[in-house]
C-alpha positions in Angstrom: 0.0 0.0 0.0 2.6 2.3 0.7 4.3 1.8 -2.5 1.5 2.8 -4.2 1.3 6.1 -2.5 4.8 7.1 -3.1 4.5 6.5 -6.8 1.1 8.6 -6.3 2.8 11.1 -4.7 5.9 11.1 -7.3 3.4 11.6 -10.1 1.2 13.7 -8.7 1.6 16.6 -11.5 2.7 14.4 -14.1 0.3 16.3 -16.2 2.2 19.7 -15.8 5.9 20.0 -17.2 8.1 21.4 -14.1 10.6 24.5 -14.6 14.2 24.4 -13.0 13.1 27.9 -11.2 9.8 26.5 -9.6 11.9 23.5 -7.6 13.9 26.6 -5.7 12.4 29.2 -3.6 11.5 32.6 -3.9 15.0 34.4 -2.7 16.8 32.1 -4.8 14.7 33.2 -7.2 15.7 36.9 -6.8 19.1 35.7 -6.6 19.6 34.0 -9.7 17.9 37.0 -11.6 20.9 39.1 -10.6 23.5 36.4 -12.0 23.7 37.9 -15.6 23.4 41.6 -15.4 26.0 41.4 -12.7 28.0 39.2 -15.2 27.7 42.1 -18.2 28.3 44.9 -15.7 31.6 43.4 -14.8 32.7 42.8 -18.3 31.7 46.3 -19.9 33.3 48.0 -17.0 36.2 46.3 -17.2 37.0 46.9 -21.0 36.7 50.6 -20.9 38.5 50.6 -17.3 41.6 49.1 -19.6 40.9 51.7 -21.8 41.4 54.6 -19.8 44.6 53.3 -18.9 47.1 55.5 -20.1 49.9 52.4 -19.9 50.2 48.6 -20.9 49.2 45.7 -18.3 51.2 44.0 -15.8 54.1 46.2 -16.9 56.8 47.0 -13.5 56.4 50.9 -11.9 59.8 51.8 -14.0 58.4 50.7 -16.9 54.8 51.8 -16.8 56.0 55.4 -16.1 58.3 55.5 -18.9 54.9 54.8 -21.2 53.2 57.4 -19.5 52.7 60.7 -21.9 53.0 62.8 -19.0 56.5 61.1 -18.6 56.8 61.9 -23.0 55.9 65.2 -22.2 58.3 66.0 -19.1 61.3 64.4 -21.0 60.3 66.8 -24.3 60.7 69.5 -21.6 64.1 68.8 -20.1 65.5 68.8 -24.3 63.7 71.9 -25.1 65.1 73.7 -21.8 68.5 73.3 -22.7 69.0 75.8 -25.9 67.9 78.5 -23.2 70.7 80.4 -21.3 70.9 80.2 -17.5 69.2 83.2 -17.3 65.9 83.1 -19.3 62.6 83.0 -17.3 61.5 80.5 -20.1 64.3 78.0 -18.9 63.4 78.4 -15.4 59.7 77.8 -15.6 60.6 75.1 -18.3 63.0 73.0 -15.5 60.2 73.4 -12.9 57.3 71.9 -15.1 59.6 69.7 -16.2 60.1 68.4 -12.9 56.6 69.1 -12.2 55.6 66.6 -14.7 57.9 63.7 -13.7 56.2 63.3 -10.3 52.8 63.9 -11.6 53.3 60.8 -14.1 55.0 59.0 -10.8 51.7 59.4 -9.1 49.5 58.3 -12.2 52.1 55.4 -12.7 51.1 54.5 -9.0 47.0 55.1 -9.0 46.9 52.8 -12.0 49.1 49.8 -10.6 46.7 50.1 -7.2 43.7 50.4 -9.9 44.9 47.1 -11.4 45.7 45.3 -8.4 41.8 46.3 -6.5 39.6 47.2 -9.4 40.7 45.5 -12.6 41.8 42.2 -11.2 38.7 41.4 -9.2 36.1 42.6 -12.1 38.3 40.1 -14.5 37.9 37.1 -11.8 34.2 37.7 -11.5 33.0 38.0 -14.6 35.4 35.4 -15.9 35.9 32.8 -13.5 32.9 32.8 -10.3 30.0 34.3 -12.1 30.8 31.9 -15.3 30.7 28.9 -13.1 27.3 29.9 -11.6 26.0 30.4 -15.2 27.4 26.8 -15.9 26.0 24.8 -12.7 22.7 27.2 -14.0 22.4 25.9 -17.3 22.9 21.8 -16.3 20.7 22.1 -13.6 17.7 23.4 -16.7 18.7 20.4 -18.2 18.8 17.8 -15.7 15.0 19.2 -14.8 14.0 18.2 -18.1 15.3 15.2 -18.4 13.4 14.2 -14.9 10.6 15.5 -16.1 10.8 13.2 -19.5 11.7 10.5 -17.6 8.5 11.1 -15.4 6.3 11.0 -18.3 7.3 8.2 -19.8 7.0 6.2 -16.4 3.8 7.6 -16.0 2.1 6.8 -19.6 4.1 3.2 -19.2 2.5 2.4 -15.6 -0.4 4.1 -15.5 -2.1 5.0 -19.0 -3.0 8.0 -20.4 -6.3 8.2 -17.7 -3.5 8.2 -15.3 -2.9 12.1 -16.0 -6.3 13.5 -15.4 -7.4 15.3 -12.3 -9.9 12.7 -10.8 -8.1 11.3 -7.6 -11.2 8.0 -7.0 -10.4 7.0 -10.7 -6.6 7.5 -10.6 -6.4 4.9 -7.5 -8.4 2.6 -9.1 -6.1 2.7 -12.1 -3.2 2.6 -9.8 -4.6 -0.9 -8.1 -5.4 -2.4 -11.2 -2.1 -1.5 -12.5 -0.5 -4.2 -10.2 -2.7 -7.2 -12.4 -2.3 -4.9 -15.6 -1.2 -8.1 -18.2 1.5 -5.1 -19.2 4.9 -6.7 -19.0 6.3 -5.6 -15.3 10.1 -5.4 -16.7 9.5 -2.6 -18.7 7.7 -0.7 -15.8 10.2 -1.6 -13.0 13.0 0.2 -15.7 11.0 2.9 -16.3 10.6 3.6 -12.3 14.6 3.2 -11.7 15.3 5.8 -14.4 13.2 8.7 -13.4 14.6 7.9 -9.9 17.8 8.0 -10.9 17.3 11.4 -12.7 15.9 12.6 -9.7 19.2 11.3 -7.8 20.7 13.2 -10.3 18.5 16.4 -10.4 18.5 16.6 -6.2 22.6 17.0 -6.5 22.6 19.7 -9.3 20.1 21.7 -7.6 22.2 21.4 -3.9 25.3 22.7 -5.9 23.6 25.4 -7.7 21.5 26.6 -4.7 24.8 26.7 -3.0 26.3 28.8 -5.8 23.4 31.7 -5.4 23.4 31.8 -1.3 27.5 31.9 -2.1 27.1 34.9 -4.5 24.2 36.9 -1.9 26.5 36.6 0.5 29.1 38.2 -1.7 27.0 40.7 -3.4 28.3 43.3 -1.2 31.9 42.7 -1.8 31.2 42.7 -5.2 29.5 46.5 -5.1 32.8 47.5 -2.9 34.8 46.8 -6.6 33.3 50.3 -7.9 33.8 51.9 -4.8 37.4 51.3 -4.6 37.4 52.7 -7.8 36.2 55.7 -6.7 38.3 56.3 -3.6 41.3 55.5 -6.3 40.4 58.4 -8.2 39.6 60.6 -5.6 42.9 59.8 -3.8 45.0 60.9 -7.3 42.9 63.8 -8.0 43.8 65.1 -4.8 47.4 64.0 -4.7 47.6 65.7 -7.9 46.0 68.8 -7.2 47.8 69.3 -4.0 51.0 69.1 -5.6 50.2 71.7 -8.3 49.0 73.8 -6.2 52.1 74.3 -4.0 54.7 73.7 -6.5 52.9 76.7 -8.4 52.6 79.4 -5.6 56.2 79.0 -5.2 56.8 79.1 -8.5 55.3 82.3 -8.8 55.8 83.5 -5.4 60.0 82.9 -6.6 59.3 84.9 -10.0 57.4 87.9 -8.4 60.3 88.4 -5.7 62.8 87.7 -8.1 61.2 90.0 -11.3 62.0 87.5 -13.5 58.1 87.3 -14.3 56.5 90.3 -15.1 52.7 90.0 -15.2 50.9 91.3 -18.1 49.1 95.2 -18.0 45.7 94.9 -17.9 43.9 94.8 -22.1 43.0 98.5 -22.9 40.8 97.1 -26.3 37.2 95.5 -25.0 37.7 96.8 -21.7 35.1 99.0 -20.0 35.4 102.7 -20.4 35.3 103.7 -16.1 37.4 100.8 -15.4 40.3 101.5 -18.1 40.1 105.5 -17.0 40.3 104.4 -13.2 43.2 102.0 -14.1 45.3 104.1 -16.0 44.1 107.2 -13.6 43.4 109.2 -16.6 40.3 111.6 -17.7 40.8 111.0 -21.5 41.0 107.2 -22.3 44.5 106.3 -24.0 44.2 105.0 -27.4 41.7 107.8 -28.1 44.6 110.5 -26.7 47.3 108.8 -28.5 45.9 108.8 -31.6 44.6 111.9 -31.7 47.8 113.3 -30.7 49.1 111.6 -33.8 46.7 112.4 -36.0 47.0 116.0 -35.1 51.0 115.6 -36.4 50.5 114.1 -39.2 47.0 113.4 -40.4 44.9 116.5 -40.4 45.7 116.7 -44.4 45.4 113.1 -45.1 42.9 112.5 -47.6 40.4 109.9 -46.9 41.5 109.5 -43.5 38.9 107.6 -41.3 37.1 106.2 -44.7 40.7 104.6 -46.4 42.0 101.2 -44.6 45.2 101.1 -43.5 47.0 97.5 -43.6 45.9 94.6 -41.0 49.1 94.0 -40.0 49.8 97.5 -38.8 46.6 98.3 -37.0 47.1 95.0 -34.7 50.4 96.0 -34.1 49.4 99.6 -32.9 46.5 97.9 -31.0 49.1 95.5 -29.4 51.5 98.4 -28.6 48.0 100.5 -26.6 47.4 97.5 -25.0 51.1 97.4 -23.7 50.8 101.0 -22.9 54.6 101.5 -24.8 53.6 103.7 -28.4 56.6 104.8 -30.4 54.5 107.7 -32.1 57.3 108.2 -34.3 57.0 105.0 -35.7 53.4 105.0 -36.4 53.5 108.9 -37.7 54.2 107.7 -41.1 50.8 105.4 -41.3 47.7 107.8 -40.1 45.4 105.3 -41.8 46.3 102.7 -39.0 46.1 105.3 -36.5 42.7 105.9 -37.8 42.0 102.1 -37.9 43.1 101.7 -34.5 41.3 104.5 -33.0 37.5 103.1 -34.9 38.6 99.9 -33.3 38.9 100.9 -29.6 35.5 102.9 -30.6 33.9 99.6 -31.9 35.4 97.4 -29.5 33.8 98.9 -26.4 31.0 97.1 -24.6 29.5 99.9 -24.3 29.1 102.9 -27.1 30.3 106.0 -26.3 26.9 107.2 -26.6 25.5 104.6 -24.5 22.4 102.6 -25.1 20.5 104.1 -22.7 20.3 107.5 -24.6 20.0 105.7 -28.3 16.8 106.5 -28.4 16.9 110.2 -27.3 19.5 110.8 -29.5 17.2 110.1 -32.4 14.7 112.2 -31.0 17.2 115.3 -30.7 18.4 114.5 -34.1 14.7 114.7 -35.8 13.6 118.5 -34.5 13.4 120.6 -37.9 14.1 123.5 -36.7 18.4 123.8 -35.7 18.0 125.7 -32.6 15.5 122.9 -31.7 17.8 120.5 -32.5 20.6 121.9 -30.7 19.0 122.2 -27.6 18.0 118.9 -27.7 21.2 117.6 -28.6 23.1 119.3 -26.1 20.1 118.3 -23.6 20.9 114.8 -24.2 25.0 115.3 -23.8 23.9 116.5 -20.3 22.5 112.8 -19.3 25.6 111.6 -20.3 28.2 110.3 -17.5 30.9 112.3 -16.9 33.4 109.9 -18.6 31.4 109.3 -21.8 30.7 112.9 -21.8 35.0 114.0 -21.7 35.6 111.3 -23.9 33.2 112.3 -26.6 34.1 116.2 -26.4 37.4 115.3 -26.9 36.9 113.2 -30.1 34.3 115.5 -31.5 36.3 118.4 -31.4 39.2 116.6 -32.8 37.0 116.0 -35.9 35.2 119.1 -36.1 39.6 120.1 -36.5 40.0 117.7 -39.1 36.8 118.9 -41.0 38.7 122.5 -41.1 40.6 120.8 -43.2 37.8 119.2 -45.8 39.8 121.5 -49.0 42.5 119.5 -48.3 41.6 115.6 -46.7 37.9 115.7 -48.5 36.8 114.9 -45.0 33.3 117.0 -44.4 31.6 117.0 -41.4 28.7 114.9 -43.2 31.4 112.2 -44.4 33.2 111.6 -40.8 29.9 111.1 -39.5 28.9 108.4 -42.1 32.5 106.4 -41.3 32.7 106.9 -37.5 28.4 107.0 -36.7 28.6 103.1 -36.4 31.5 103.2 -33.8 30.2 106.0 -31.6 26.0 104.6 -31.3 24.7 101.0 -32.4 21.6 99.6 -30.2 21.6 96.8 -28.0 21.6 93.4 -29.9 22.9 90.3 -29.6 23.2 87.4 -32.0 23.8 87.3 -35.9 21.6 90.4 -36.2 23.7 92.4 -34.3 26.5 93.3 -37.7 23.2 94.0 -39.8 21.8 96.5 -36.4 25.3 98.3 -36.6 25.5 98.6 -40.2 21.7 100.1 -40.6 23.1 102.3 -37.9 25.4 104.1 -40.7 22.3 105.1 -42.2 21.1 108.8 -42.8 19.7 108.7 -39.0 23.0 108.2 -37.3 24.9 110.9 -39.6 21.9 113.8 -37.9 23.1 112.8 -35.0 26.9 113.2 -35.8 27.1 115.8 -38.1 25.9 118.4 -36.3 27.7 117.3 -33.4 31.1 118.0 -35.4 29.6 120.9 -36.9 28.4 122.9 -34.4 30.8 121.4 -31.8 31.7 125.3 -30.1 28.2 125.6 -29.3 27.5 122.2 -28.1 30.9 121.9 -26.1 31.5 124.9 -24.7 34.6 124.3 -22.5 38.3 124.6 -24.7 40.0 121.4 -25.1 43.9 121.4 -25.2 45.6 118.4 -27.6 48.9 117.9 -26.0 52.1 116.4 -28.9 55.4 115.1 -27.5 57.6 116.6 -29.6 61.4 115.0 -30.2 62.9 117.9 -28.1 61.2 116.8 -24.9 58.8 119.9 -25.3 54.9 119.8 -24.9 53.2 122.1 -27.7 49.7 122.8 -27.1 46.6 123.0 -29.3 43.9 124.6 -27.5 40.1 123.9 -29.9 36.8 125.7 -28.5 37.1 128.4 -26.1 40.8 128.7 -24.9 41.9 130.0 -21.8 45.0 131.6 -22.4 46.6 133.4 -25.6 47.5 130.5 -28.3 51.0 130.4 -30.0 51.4 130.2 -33.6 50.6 127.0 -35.3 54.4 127.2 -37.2 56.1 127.5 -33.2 53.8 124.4 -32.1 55.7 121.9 -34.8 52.6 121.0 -36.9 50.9 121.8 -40.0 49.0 124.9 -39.9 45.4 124.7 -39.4 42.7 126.9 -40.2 40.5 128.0 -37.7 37.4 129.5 -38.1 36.2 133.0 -37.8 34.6 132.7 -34.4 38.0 132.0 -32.9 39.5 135.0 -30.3 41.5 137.1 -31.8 45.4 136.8 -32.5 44.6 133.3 -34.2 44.9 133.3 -37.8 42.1 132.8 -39.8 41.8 130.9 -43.0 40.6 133.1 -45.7 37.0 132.1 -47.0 37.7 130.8 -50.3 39.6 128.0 -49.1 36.8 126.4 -47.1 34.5 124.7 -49.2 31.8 123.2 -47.2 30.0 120.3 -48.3 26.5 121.3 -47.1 23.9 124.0 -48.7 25.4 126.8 -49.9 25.0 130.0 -46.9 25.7 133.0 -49.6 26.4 133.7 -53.5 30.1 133.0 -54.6 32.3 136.2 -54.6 32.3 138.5 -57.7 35.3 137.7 -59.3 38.1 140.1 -59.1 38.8 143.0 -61.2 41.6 142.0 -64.2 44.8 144.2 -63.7 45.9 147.0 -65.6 48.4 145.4 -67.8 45.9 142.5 -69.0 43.7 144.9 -70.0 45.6 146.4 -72.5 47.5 143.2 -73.7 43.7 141.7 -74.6 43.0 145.1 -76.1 45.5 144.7 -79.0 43.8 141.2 -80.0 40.5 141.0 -81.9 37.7 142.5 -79.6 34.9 139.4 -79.7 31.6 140.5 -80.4 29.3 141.1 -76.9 25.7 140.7 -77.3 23.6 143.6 -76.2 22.9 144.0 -72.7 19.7 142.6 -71.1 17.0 144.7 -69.5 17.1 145.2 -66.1 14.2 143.0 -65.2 15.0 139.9 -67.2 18.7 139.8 -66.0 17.5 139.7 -62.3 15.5 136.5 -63.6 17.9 135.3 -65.5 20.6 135.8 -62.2 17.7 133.9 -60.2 17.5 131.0 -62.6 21.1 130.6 -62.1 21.3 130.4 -58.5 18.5 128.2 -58.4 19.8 125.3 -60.6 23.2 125.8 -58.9 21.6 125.5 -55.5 19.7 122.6 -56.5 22.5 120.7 -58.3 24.8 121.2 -55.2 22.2 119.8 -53.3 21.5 116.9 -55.3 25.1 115.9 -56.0 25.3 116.4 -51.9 22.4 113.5 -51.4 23.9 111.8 -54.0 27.1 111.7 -52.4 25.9 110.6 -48.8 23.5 107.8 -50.4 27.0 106.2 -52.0 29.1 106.6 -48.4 25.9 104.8 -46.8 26.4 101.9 -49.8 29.9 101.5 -49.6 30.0 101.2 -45.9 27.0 99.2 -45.3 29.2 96.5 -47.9 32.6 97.4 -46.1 31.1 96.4 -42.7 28.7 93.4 -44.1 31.9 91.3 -45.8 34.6 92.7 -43.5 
């Protein structure tokens, strides 16, 4: 009786295939689920670990830091050190980086052997020796599961029949009692039993070892985590190695070259720096690449055609720029070349953060600049040079006034009040953009708007800037000569004692300053008055054209239609001035609108 209860009890779900994870229980179920990603995790990390190795495996401490690149780039250091003499700062620093580098690839040699030995060595064992073994004892123990449960089948058809494998339990026993006088041939039944016993022999063993493989790796799991934590506290003890040892080796380094003067830290940029903070720093009123130039151009450039509107060469311009920045100018050298004094100075202008203008006034600017009526638009102009801070305000005095004294010159450089304000409007306003649409915003700024604004500025600078501004030269014999624009404050010398070109000066000047007479100043706006009469022919010409063939005079008008006649005159004269004037601004506008767009 008993034997048929065990058999019944063996083959109790005969009717339902068993899966290796149902004969283990539920933790080793959460267990064996972690086998394979642990498995991958240790493999990926431990190819690009050996990756970031910056030297070969299982190489000795000499030899690993000799492949180091840090130990390359110290040994480049010690051959490139030697062409200095003793005492060039370059060797210096050179010997100390040098040595600077050695240790550093000492200390990288040393975090990657410790790497190795903790990180790379344990993440190669697991993922290629314990976890593969698991996965192996994993895999027989599916199979040997299905072999019992073949085995159980077969013993179960053979002994019982197929009405063995339904669920009714009174029918199954009476098949099972009947089985024992079944005419069925008992040698074939008796085999059957021993071999799904022995495959359950078999199956009970491979799960015992493999159950003992997943509480092994659970109880491991935490070692295993402590792999990647290592790898941190590595990294974090080089890092800070490193770091420490830079940062002491470089204080004294520099801490040696300050006391020592070797080193001589460069003067702060004068291009792109903020107007207040450059004046503070150099302690000036006048910012200095706009006082050195203009001290330069007063030399040598006031009768400089084209100046402002030529270019000079590239080269030139950044070398001035470099020499600002330095704060050492050799005006002599640059005298030659006031186009790249020009460039230079349009480059500090345009290279400001800030317009001399300022944005905050861009718009009231505008607003000045559209009254119709001048004395509107004067007041409003020199309204709005009140907001403007003190700085900004010096600054632009001093450059306008500087042009209005190179527009005394417009017979000579072609330079009109109307044409220095189409070349330098986009460096003194331009509105606050950013982006790609900021070159297009400072090249619509050159437009017709911008050149109100400027032009009278330049024009009608005495009015607008009442106090005198003095341009200081350094002349070769160590003596200052003073130019004194606007209203001066003490009696000016001669323009042939002050060691420049002499320049015209208007009639509203003070007296005991030569004056220009009117026929050289040709001003490129409407005409004020009728041209002069022309003068009377002398004596002697007279009578030398008297002794030639008189020509033949038509009669004289009448009174009336000559007056209409003189009218008609003036008029088309006036008006083909003026259009040739439009003209003329439309083109500047064009050419600099292109000049800025492709430059």
């Amino acid at each position: 009786m008993l034997k048929q209860f065990s058999l019944l009890k063996q083959f109790g779900n005969v009717g339902k295939s068993q899966d290796a994870t149902d004969l283990l229980s539920e933790d080793l179920v959460l267990v064996e689920q972690r086998i394979e990603p642990t498995k991958k995790a240790a493999q990926i990390i431990h190819k690009k670990l050996i990756g970031c190795l910056q030297s070969p495996q299982g190489l000795e401490p000499d030899r690993r830091m000799k492949k180091l690149p840090l130990m390359m780039l110290s040994v480049s250091m010690a051959e490139s050190f030697k062409d200095f003499d003793g005492d060039s700062t370059i060797r210096k620093v050179l010997e100390m980086c040098c040595f600077m580098q050695n240790l550093l690839a000492q200390t990288l040699a040393d975090f990657e052997m410790k790497l190795e030995k903790d990180v790379l060595e344990p993440l190669n064992k697991l993922s290629e020796e314990d976890l593969p073994e698991i996965l192996k004892n994993k895999r027989q123990f599916a199979k040997l599961t299905t072999d019992w449960n073949n085995a159980r089948s077969r013993c179960c058809f053979a002994c019982m029949g197929a009405a063995l494998c339904k669920p009714e339990l009174p029918l199954i026993f009476s098949r099972i009692f009947r089985s024992q006088t079944s005419t069925g041939p008992q040698a074939k039944q008796d085999g059957l039993r021993e071999e799904m016993e022995e495959a359950w022999k078999r199956l009970e063993t491979i799960k015992d070892q493999y159950s003992a493989d997943l509480y092994h790796f659970a109880t491991k799991e935490d070692e295993y985590a402590s792999y990647f934590t290592r790898l941190l506290e590595l990294q974090a003890e080089y890092h800070k190695a490193a770091y420490e040892f830079l940062e002491k080796n470089i204080t004294e380094l520099k801490e040696s070259h300050s006391q020592t003067g070797d080193i001589e830290f460069p003067v702060r940029k004068v291009y792109g720096e903020p107007l207040l903070s450059h004046l503070k720093s150099c302690n000036q009123e006048i910012a200095l690449p706009i006082q050195e130039c203009v001290n330069m151009l007063l030399r040598t450039g006031l009768r400089e055609e084209g100046l402002f509107r030529l270019a000079a060469a590239a080269s030139m311009v950044k070398k001035l720029k470099f020499s600002l920045d330095s704060g050492t100018v050799d005006q002599a050298e640059f005298n030659a070349d006031p186009h790249a004094v020009a460039g230079a100075l349009k480059s500090y202008l345009r290279e400001l953060p800030e317009p001399l203008m300022t944005f905050e006034l861009y718009n009231d600017w505008f607003k000045a600049a559209g009254e119709k009526e001048l004395e509107d638009k004067l007041e409003k102009l020199r309204a709005v040079l009140q907001k403007l801070p003190s700085e900004n305000y010096n600054n632009l005095r001093y450059l306008i006034q500087f042009l209005a004294c190179l527009s005394e010159q417009q017979a000579v450089n072609r330079m009109t009040p109307s044409n220095i304000a189409i070349v330098l409007g986009p460096n003194l306003l331009w509105p606050r953009t950013e982006g790609e649409t900021s070159l297009l915003d400072m090249a619509s700024a050159s437009s017709v708007q911008v050149v109100t604004i400027i032009e009278p500025l330049i024009q009608y600078s005495k009015t607008l800037f009442p106090e005198g501004t003095s341009f200081i030269q350094n002349k070769s014999n160590n003596k200052d000569s003073v130019i004194i624009y606007g209203k001066p404050k003490a009696p000016v010398a001669p323009s042939s004692q002050a060691g420049i070109l002499p320049t015209p000066l208007p009639r509203s000047f003070p007296a005991g300053v030569h004056a220009v007479p009117e026929a050289e100043l040709q001003v490129a706006t409407k005409p004020q008055a009728l041209p002069s009469p022309p003068a009377s022919v002398p004596e002697g010409a007279s009578q030398r054209k008297a002794l030639g063939k008189r020509p033949k005079v038509p009669p004289p008008l009448p009174p009336q239609q000559l007056t209409k006649l003189c009218q008609v005159h003036l008029l088309a004269s006036v008006t083909t001035e003026h259009n040739m004037l439009i003209t003329l601004r439309f083109a500047f506008c064009i050419w600099l609108f292109l000049l800025l767009l492709f430059s």
